[in-house]
C-alpha positions as CSV (number, residue, x, y, z in Angstrom):
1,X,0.0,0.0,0.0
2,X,1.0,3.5,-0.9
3,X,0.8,6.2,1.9
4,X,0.9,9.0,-0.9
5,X,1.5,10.0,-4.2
6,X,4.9,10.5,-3.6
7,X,5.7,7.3,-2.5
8,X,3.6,6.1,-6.3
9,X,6.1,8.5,-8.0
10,X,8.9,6.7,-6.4
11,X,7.9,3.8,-7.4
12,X,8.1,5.0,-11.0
13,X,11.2,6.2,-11.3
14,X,12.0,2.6,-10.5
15,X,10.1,1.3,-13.9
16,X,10.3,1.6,-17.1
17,X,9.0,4.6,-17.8
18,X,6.5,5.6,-21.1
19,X,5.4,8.2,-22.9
20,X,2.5,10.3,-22.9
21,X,0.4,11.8,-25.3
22,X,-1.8,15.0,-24.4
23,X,-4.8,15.9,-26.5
24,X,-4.8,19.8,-26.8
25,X,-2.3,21.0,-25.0
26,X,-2.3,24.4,-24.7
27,X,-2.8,25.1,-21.2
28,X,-0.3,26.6,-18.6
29,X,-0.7,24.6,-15.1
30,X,-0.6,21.4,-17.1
31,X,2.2,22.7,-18.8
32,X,3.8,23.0,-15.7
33,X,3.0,19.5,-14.5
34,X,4.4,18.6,-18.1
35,X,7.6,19.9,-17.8
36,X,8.1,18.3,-13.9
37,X,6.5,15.1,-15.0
38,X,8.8,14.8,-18.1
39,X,11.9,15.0,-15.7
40,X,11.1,12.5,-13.3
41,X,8.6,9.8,-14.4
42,X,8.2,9.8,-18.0
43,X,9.9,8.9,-21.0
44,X,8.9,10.9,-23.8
45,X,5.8,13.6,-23.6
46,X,4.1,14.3,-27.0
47,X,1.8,17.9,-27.2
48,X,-0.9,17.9,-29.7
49,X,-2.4,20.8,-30.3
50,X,-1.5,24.6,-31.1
51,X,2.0,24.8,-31.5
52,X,2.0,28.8,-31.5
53,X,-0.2,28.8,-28.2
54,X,1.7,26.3,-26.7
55,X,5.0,28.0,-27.3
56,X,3.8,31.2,-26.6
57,X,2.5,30.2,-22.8
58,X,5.9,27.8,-22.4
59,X,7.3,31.5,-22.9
60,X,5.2,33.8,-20.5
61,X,5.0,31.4,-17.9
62,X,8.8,30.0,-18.2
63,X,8.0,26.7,-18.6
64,X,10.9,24.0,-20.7
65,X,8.9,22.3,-23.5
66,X,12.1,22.0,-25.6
67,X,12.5,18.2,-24.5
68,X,8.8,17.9,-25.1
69,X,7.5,16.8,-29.0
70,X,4.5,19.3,-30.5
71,X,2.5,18.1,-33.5
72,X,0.6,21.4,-34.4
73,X,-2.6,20.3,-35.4
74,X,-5.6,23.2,-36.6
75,X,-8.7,22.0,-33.7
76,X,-9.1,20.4,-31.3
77,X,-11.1,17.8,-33.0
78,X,-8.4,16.6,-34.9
79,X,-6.0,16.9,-31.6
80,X,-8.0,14.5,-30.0
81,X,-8.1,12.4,-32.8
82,X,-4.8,12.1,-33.4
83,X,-3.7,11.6,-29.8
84,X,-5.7,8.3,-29.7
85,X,-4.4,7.4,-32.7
86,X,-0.7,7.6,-31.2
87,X,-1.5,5.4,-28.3
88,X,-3.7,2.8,-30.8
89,X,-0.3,2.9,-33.0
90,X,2.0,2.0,-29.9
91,X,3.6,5.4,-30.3
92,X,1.9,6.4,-26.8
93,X,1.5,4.3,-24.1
94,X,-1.3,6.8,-22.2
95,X,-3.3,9.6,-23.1
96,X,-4.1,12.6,-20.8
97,X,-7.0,15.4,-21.9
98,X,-6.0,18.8,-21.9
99,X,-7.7,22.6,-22.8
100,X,-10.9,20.4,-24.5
101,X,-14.5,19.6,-23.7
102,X,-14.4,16.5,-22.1
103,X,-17.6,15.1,-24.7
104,X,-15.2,16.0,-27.8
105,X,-12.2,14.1,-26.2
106,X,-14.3,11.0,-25.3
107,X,-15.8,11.0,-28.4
108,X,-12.4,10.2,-30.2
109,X,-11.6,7.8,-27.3
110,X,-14.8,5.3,-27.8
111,X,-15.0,6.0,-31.5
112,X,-15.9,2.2,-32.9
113,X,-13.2,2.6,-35.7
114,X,-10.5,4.1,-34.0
115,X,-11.0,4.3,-30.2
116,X,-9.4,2.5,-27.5
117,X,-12.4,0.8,-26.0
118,X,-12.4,-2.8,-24.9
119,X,-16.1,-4.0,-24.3
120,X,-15.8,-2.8,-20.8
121,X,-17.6,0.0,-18.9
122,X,-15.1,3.1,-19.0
123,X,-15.5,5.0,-15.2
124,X,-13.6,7.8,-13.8
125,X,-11.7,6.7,-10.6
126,X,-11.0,9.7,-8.2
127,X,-7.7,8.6,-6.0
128,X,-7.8,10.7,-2.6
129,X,-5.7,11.5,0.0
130,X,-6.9,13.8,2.8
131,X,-5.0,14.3,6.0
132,X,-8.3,13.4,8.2
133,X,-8.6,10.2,7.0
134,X,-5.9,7.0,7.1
135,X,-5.6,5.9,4.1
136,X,-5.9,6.6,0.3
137,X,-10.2,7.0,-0.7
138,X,-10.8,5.7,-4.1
139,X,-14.3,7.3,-5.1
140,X,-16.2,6.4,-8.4
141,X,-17.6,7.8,-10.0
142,X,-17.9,11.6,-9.9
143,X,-17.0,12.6,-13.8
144,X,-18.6,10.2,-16.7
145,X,-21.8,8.1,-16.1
146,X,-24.3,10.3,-14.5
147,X,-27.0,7.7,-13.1
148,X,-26.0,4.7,-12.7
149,X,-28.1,1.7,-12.5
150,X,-27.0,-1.2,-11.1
151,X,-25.3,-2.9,-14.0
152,X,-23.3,0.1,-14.2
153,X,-22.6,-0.1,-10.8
154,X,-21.1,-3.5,-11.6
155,X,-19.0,-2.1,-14.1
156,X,-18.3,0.8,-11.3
157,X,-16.7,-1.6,-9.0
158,X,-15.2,-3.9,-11.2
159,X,-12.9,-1.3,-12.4
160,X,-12.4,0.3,-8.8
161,X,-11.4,-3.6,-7.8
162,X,-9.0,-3.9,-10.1
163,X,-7.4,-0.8,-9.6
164,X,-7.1,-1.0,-6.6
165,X,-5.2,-4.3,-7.0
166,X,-2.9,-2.9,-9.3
167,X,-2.2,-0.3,-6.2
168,X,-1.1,-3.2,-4.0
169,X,-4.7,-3.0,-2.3
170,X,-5.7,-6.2,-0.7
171,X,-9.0,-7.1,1.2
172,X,-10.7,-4.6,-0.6
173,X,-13.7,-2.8,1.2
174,X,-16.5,-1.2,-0.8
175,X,-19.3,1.0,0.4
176,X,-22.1,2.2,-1.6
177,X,-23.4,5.4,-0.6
178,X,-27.2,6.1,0.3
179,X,-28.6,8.6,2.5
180,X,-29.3,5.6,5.0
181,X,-29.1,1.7,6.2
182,X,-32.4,0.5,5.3
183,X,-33.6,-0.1,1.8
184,X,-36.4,2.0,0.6
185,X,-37.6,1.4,-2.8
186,X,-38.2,5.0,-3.2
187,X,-34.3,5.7,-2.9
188,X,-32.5,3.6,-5.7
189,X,-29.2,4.0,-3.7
190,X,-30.3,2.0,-1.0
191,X,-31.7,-1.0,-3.0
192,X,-28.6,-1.1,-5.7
193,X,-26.1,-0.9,-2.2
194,X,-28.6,-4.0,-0.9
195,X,-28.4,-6.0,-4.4
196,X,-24.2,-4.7,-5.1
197,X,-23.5,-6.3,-0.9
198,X,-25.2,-9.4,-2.0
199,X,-23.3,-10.2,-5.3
200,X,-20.9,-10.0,-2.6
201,X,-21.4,-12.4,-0.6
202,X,-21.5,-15.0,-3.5
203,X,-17.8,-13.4,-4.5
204,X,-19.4,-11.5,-7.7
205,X,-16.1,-9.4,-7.1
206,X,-13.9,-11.6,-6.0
207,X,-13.0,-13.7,-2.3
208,X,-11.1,-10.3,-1.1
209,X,-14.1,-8.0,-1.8
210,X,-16.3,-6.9,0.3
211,X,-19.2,-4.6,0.0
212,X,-21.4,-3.4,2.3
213,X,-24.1,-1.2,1.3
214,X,-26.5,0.9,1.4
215,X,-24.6,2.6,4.2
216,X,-24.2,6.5,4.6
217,X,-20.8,8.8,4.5
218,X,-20.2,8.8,8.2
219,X,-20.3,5.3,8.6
220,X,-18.0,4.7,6.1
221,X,-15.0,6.8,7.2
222,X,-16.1,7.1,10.5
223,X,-15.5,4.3,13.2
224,X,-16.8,6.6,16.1
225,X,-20.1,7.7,14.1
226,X,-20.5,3.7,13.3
227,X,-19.9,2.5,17.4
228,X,-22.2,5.7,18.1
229,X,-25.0,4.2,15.8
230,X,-24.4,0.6,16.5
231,X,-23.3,0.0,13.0
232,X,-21.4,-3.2,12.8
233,X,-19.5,-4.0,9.5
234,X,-16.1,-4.4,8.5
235,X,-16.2,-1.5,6.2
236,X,-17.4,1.1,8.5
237,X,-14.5,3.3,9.1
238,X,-11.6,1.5,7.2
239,X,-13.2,2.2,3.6
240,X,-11.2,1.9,0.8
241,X,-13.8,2.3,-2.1
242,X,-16.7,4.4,-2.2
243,X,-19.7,3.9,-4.7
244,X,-21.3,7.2,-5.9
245,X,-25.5,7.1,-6.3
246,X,-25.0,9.6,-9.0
247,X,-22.5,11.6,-10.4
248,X,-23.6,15.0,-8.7
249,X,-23.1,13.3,-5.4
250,X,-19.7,12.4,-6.7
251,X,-18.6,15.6,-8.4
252,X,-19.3,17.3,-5.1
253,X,-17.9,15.4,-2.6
254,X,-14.3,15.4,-4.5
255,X,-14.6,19.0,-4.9
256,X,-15.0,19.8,-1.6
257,X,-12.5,17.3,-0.1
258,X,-10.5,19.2,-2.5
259,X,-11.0,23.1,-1.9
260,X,-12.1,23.1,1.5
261,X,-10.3,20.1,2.8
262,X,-7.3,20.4,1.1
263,X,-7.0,17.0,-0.4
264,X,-4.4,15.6,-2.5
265,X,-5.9,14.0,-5.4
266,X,-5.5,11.9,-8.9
267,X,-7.5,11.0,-11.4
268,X,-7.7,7.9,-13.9
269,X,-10.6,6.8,-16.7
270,X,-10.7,2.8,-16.4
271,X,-12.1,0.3,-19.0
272,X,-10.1,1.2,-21.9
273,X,-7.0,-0.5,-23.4
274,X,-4.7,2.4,-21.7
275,X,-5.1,5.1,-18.9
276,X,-6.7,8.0,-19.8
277,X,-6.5,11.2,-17.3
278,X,-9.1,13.0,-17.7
279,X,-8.6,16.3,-15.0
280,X,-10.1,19.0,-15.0
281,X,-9.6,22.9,-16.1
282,X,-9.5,24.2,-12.5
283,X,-7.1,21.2,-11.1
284,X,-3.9,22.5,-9.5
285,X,-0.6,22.1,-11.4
286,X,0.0,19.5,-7.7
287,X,-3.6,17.5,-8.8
288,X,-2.4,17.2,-12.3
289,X,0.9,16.0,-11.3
290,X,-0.9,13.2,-9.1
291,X,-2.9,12.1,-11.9
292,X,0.0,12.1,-14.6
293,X,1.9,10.3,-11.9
294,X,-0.8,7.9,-11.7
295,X,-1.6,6.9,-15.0
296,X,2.5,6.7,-15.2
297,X,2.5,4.2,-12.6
298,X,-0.7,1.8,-14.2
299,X,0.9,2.1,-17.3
300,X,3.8,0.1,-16.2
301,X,1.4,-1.9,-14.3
302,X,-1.2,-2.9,-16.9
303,X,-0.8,-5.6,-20.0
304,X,0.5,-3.6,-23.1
305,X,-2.7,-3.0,-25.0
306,X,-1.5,-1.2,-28.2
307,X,-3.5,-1.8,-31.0
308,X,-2.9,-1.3,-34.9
C-alpha cells in the first residue's frame, strides 16, 4: 500500500518509464505538470495541439517544452483524434485530456473505428488522499456516467477492484453510498447498495471483496459515528472504495475534499485498453501532477494493450 503520491512517483522512477500523449495541449498549469512530470517519471511527452499557443504560454509562464514533441494540429477535434491514434499505434502508451471539452475528447476515445475501448464499462476513478482520513479513498464515480443503475454499478466496482489491486490493495472494502441503512424502494441507492452487498457475498467481485451497502458517509470513514450508531460491518470506518449514487453526489464530494479540505488527489478513466487522465480545467498544477503520476505508474502496471 501506498501512503501518498509520492511514494507512487517513487515507485516509478524505478520502472520503465512511457510516454504520454496530451490531446490539446495548450494550457499553462498542465504545462507546468508537463515539464516536472517529463523530468522525473516519464519517458517521452508528446503535445498535440497549437503549436504557437503552446509556445507562446511555455514563454510567458517560463516553462521547458524544448524536451517535449509538438505536433501542431488546426482544432481540437483533430488533436484528440490524433492523440488516440498515437496510443492505438504503440507510439503512446497513455493519453491525458487537456484545454478540451471532455464530450469531444471521449468521443475520439470510444470511436468504434478508431478508439481505444475494450467492451468494458469506462469510469472515472478519483484517488484521494486527505490528512483526516488513514488511508488513500478511491471514489467512483464523480465525472462520466451520470445515473448509474445497477449494472453500471457493476462495471463501477469492477474497475475500482481492479485498480485497486494494481495499487497493492488487498482485502478490498467497498461501500455504496445512500442517505441511510435501510432499503427504501423510493431511494435507488439504498436498493442497488442491498443488491451490489449481495453479489458479494457470493464473491461476484472476488474472495477479497467486500461490499457493504446501502450505508451512509459517516459510517464509512467514521468508526466513532459507526460504534455511536451501533453499526457493525467491516467496512465502517476503514473504507477503501466508495460507490457514488449519482454523479452530482460524486462531483461534489471530490470537490470539496479538494477546496475546502485540502485533499491531495489523482484521477484515472478505467475500462479502456490504456489510462486516460481525464482532469479537470481548474485542477492545481499538484492535482495534475498526481494524476500524470498515476496513469505513469498503471501504465507500467497494466498488459501492453496497443493496437494497430
Amino acid at each position: 500500500m501506498f501512503d501518498n503520491f509520492n511514494d507512487i512517483g517513487e515507485s516509478v522512477k524505478l520502472g520503465v518509464k512511457n510516454t504520454l500523449v496530451i490531446a490539446a495541449a495548450e494550457e499553462g498549469e498542465l504545462l507546468k505538470a508537463l515539464s516536472t512530470a517529463n523530468e522525473l517519471y516519464l519517458n517521452r511527452v508528446i503535445l498535440v495541439g497549437n503549436q504557437k499557443m503552446i509556445e507562446e504560454i511555455s514563454i510567458n509562464e517560463r516553462i521547458d517544452v524544448k524536451n517535449m514533441e509538438i505536433i501542431d494540429v488546426p482544432d481540437r477535434v483533430t488533436a484528440c483524434e490524433k492523440s488516440v491514434a498515437l496510443v492505438r499505434q504503440g507510439q503512446a502508451d497513455f493519453i491525458m485530456k487537456g484545454l478540451v471539452d471532455t464530450s469531444i475528447f471521449l468521443k475520439a476515445v470510444i470511436s468504434k473505428t478508431g478508439g481505444l475501448t475494450t467492451g468494458r464499462l469506462l469510469s472515472s476513478i478519483m484517488m484521494i488522499r486527505i490528512s483526516s482520513y488513514h488511508k488513500f479513498l478511491v471514489l467512483s464515480d464523480g465525472g462520466m456516467i451520470i445515473a448509474p443503475d445497477l449494472n453500471k454499478k457493476k462495471g463501477i466496482i469492477t474497475n475500482a477492484v481492479d485498480f485497486s489491486r494494481l495499487l497493492g490493495m488487498q482485502h478490498i472494502k467497498v461501500g455504496c453510498l445512500a442517505a441511510k441503512e435501510k432499503i427504501n424502494p423510493k431511494m435507488p441507492a439504498t436498493v442497488d447498495g442491498a443488491a451490489l452487498k449481495e453479489l458479494s457475498l457470493h464473491h461476484y467481485f472476488g474472495e477479497d471483496v467486500l461490499v457493504e451497502g446501502p450505508i451512509a458517509m459517516d459510517l464509512l470513514i467514521s468508526k466513532k459515528a459507526a460504534q455511536i450508531k451501533g453499526y457493525v460491518s467491516e467496512v465502517a470506518g476503514d473504507v477503501d472504495v466508495i460507490v457514488m449514487p449519482d454523479i452530482e453526489t460524486g462531483n461534489a464530494i471530490i470537490k470539496v475534499m479538494t477546496h475546502l479540505g485540502n485533499a491531495q488527489l489523482g484521477g484515472i478513466v478505467m475500462g479502456a485498453c490504456a489510462p486516460i487522465i481525464l482532469t479537470s480545467r481548474s485542477d492545481s498544477y499538484e492535482n495534475k501532477l498526481n494524476s500524470i503520476i498515476l496513469g505513469a505508474f498503471l501504465t507500467q502496471e497494466m498488459d501492453d494493450c496497443h493496437q494497430i
